[in-house]
C-alpha positions as CSV (number, residue, x, y, z in Angstrom):
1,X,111.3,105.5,134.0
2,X,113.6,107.7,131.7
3,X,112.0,110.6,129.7
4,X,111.5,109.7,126.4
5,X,112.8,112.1,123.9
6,X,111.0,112.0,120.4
7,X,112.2,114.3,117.8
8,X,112.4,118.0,120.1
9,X,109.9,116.8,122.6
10,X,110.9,115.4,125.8
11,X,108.0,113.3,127.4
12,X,108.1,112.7,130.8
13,X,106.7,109.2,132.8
14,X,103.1,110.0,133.8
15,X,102.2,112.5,131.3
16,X,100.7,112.1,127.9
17,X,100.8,114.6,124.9
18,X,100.4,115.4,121.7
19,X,103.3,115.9,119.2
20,X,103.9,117.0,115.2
21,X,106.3,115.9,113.8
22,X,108.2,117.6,110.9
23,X,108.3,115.8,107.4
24,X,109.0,117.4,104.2
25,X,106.6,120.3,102.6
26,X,103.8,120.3,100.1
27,X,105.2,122.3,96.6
28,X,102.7,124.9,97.8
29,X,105.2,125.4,100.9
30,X,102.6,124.0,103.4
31,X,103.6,121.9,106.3
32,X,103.1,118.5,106.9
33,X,103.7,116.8,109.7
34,X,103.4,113.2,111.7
35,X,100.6,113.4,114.0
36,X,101.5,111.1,117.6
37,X,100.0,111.1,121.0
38,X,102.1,109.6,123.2
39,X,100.6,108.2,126.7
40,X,103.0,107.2,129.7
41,X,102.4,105.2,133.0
42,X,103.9,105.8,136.6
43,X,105.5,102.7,136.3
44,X,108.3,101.1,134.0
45,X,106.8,98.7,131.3
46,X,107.5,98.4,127.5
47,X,106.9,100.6,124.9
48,X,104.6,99.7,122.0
49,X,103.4,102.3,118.9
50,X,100.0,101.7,117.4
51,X,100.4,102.5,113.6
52,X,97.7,103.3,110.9
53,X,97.4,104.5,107.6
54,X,100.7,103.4,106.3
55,X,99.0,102.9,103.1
56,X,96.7,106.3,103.0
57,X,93.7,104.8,101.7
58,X,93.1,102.2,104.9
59,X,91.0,104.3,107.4
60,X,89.4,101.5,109.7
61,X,93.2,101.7,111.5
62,X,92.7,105.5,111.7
63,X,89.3,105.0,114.0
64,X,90.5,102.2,115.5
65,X,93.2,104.4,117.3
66,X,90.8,107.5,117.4
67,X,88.4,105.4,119.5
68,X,90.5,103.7,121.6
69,X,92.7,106.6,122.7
70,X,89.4,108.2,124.0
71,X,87.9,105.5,125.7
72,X,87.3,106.4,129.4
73,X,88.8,103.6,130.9
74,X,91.8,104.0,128.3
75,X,94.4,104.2,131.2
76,X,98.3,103.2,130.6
77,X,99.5,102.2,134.1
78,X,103.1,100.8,133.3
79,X,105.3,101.4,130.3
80,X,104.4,103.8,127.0
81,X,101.9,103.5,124.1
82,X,103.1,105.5,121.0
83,X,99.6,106.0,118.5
84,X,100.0,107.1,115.2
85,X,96.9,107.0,113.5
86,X,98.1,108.7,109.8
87,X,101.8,107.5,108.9
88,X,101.0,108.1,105.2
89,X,99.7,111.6,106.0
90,X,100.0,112.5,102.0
91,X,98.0,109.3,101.1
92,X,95.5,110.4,103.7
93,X,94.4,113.4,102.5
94,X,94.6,112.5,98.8
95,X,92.6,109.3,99.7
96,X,95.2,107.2,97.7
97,X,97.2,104.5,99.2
98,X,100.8,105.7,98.0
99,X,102.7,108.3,98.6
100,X,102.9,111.7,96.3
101,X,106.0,110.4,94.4
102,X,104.0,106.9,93.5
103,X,105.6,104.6,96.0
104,X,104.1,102.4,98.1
105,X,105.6,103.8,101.8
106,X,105.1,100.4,103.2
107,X,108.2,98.8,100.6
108,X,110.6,102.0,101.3
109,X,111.8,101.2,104.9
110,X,114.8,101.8,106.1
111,X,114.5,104.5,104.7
112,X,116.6,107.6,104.1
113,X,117.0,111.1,105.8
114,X,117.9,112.3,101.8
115,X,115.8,110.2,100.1
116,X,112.4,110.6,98.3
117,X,109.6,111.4,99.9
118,X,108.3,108.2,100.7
119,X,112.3,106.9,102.3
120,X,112.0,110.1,104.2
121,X,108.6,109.6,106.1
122,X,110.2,106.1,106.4
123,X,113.1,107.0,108.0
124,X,111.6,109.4,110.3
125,X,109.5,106.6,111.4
126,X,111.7,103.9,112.0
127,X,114.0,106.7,113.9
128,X,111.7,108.6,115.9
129,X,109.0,105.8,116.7
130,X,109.8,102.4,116.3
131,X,113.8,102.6,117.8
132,X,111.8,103.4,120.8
133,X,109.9,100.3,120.8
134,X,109.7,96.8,122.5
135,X,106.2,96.1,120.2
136,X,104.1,97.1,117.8
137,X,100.6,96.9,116.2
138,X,100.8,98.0,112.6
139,X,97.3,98.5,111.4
140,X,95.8,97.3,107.9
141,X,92.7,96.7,106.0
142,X,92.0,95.2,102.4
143,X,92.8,97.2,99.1
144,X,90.0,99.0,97.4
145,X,87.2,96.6,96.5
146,X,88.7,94.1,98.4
147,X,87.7,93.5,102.1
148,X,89.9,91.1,104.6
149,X,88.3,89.0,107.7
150,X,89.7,90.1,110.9
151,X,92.9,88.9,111.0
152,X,96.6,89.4,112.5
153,X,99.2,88.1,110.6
154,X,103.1,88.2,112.1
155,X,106.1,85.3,112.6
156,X,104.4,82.7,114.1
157,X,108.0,80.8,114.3
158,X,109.1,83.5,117.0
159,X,107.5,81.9,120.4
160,X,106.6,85.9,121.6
161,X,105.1,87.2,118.8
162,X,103.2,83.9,118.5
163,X,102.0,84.1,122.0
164,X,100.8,88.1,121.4
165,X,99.0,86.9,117.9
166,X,97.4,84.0,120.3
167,X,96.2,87.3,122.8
168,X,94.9,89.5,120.4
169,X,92.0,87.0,119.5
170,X,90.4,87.6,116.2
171,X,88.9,85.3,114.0
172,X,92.5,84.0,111.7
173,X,95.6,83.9,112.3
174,X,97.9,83.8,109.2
175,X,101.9,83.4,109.7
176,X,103.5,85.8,107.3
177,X,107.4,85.9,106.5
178,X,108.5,89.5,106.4
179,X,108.3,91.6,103.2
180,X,111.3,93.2,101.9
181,X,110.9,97.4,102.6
182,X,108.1,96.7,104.7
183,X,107.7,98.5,108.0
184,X,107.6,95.0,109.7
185,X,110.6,93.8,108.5
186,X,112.5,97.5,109.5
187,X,111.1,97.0,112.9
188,X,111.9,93.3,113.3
189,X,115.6,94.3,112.3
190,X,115.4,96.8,114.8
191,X,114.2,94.5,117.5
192,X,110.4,95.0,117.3
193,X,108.0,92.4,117.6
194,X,105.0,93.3,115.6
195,X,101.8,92.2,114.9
196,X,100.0,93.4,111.5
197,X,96.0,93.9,111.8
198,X,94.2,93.4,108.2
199,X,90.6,94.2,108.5
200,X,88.0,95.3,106.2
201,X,88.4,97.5,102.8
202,X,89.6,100.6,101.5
203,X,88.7,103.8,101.9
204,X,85.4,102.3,104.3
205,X,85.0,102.3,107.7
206,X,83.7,98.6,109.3
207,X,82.3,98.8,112.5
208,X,82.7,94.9,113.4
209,X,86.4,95.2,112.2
210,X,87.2,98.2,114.3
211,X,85.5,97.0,116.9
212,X,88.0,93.5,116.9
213,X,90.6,95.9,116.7
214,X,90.0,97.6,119.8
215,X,89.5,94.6,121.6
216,X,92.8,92.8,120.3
217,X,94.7,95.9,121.4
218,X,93.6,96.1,124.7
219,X,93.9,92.7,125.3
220,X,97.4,93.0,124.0
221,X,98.0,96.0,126.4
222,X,96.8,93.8,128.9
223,X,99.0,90.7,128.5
224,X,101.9,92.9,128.7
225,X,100.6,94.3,132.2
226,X,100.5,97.9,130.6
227,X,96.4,98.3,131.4
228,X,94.7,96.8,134.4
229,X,93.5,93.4,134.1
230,X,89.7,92.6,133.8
231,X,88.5,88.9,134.7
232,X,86.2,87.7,131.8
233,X,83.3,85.0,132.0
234,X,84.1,83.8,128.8
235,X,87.3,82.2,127.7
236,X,87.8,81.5,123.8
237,X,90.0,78.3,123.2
238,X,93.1,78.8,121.6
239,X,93.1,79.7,118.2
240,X,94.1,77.8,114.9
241,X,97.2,79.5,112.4
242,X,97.1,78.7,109.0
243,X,100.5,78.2,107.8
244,X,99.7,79.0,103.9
245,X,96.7,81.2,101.9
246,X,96.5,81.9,98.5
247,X,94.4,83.8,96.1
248,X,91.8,82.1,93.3
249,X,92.3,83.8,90.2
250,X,89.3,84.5,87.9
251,X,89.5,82.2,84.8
252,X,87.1,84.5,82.4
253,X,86.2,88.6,82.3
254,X,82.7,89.3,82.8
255,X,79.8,90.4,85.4
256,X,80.3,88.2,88.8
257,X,78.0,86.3,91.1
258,X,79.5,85.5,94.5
259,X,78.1,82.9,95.9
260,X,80.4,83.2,99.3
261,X,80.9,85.3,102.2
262,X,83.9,86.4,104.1
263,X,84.4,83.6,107.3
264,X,82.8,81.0,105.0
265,X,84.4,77.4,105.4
266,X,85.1,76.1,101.4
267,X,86.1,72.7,100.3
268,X,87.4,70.9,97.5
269,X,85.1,71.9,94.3
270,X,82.9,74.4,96.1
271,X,81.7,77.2,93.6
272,X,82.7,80.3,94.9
273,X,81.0,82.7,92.0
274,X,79.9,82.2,88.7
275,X,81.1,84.9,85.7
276,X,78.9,85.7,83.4
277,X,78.5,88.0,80.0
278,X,76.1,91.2,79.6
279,X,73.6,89.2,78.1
280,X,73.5,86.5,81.6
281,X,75.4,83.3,79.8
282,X,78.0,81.3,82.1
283,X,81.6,82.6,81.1
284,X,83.3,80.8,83.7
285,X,82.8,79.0,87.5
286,X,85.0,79.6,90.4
287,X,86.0,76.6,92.1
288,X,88.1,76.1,95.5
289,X,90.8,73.8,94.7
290,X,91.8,73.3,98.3
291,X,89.8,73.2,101.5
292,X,90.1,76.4,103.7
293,X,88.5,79.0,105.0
294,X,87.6,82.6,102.9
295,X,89.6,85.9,104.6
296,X,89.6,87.8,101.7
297,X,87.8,88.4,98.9
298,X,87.2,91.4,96.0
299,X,84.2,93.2,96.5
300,X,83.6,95.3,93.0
301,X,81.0,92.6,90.4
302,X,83.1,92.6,87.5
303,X,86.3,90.8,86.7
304,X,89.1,90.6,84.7
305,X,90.4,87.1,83.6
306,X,92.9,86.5,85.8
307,X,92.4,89.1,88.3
308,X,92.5,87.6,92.1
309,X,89.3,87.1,93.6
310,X,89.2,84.7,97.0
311,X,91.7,84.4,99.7
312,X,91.6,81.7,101.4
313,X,93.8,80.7,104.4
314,X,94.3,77.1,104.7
315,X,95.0,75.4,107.6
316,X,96.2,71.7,108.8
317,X,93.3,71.3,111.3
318,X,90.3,69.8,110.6
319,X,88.3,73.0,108.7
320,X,84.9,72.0,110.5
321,X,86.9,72.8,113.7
322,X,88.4,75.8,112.6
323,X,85.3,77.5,111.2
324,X,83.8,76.5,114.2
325,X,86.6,78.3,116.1
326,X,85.7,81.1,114.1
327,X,82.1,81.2,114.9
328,X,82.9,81.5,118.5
329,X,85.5,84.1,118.2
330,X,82.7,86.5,115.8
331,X,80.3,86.0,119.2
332,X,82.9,87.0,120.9
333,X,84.0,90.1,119.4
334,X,80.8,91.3,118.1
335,X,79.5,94.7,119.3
336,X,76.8,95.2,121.7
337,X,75.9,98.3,119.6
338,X,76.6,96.7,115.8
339,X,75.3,98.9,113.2
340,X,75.9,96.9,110.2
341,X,74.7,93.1,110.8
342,X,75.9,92.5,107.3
343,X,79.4,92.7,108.0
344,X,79.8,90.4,111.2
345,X,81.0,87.3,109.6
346,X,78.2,84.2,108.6
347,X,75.5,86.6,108.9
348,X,73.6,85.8,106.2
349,X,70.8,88.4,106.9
């Protein structure tokens, strides 16, 4: 293995370490700079970098890596794991998902060494941590109000990234085409295959969510013989990919009823939640117009007409199966130690 160089830091095979690096000042002349810990085996394997926080507001990534990197059987025994758990450091500690200049980091890649703010945390990124990479893991969660089911979403036409989505093991699998100025699409350009983790809400932290997240990486880790192999009794069957999703739209403004959880299977006609006025009339019905299952959904009870409500991922599979499928996988993942019963999926508690 070669030592890996990474802005001034020279990282040698065997070692692990914690960097800062450089990206332009506060206007109160204060430093700010891109936290990674980088963690090397003994032996030559691929490099991957663990991302979160690329929209500031989306903590759950943030733990995810906190906990995993200090796991006591966390142990990289071929190959490198970049982590950066706050790529939108700004966003972080404003508790806003964008950037100080407004923009959305995550629609700025390439990037620009002499660009704004947001094109030059971008650029640093790509240059310094991605170039370096075979993989990667770009964490995500809903926006704020909205919370997403456990899912990974990534170019389910390329065969590797399929088989890595496949490996992960959470509840959905949604193909995604690349978004223009995303990170994904920067990294794919570059030769990256990445995987995108969307889990619970803004500005929230979701222990079932985290949990799946930890688990998926791992067994990622794993598949690419970077961490030691552990045999499991159980084996989940492979799981379904939903090709499309799309959001229901509310069709009146008012005070809302769900009547649906996240993980729930919905067909044809279903009501989803009822809209009502101050004074408790009917305003408006929410209907599924398609057969699917629900993986996302906004959280805050009042709507405006039009405003997107339920996403649901649809699938060509019979939906029993899937949601079944699902079931097993929420077994599967769920914590010994869950806190919060109400957010493993179909508990109904």
């Amino acid at each position: 293995m070669k030592t890996l160089r990474i802005g001034d830091f020279d990282i040698l095979p065997g070692t692990q370490c914690k960097i800062e690096l450089p990206v332009a000042k506060l206007y109160t002349d204060a430093d700010v700079s891109l936290p990674v810990q980088i963690i090397r085996g003994t032996k030559d394997g691929p490099t991957i970098f663990i991302s979160a926080a690329v929209h500031g507001d989306e903590l759950n990534g943030i733990e995810i890596i906190r906990r995993l990197i200090n796991k006591p059987n966390f142990k990289i025994i071929r190959g490198t794991v970049i982590a950066v758990p706050m790529v939108n450091v700004y966003g972080v500690v404003n508790q806003s998902r964008y950037m100080p200049d407004r923009r959305d980091l995550n629609r700025c890649f390439p990037g620009s060494a002499k660009g704004s703010l947001a094109a030059r945390v971008a650029h640093i990124f790509l240059t310094q941590i991605v170039k370096h990479c075979d993989y990667g893991i770009d964490l995500h969660t809903g926006a704020i109000h909205r919370s997403n089911l456990p899912q990974i979403r990534g170019d389910m036409n390329d065969p590797e990234t399929k088989e890595l989505a496949q490996v992960f093991a959470v509840p959905v699998i949604l193909h995604s085409n690349v978004v223009d100025g995303s990170l994904r699409e920067s990294a794919v350009d570059n030769g990256t295959k990445v995987l995108l983790y969307e889990a619970g809400e803004a500005l929230r932290f979701d222990d079932f969510s985290i949990h799946a997240g930890i688990k998926g990486i791992e067994n990622v880790l794993r598949h690419l013989n970077m961490m030691r192999k552990v045999t499991s009794k159980r084996k989940l069957k492979e799981p379904y990919i939903a090709n499309s999703s799309g959001w229901l739209r509310a069709n009146a403004s008012g005070v809302v009823k769900h009547l649906v959880e996240l993980g729930d299977r919905v067909t044809t006609g279903d009501k989803l939640a009822e809209i009502g006025s101050p004074y408790g009339e009917i305003l408006g019905v929410v209907k599924a117009t398609r057969s699917g299952i629900l993986i996302g959904q906004q959280n805050i009870p009042l709507v405006q007409e039009g405003e997107a409500m339920f996403h649901i991922a649809y699938f060509k599979e019979d939906d029993e199966a899937v949601y079944e499928h699902i079931e097993s996988v929420q077994d599967f993942l769920r914590p010994e130690d869950a806190h919060n019963p109400q957010h493993i999926i179909g508990d109904k508690s």
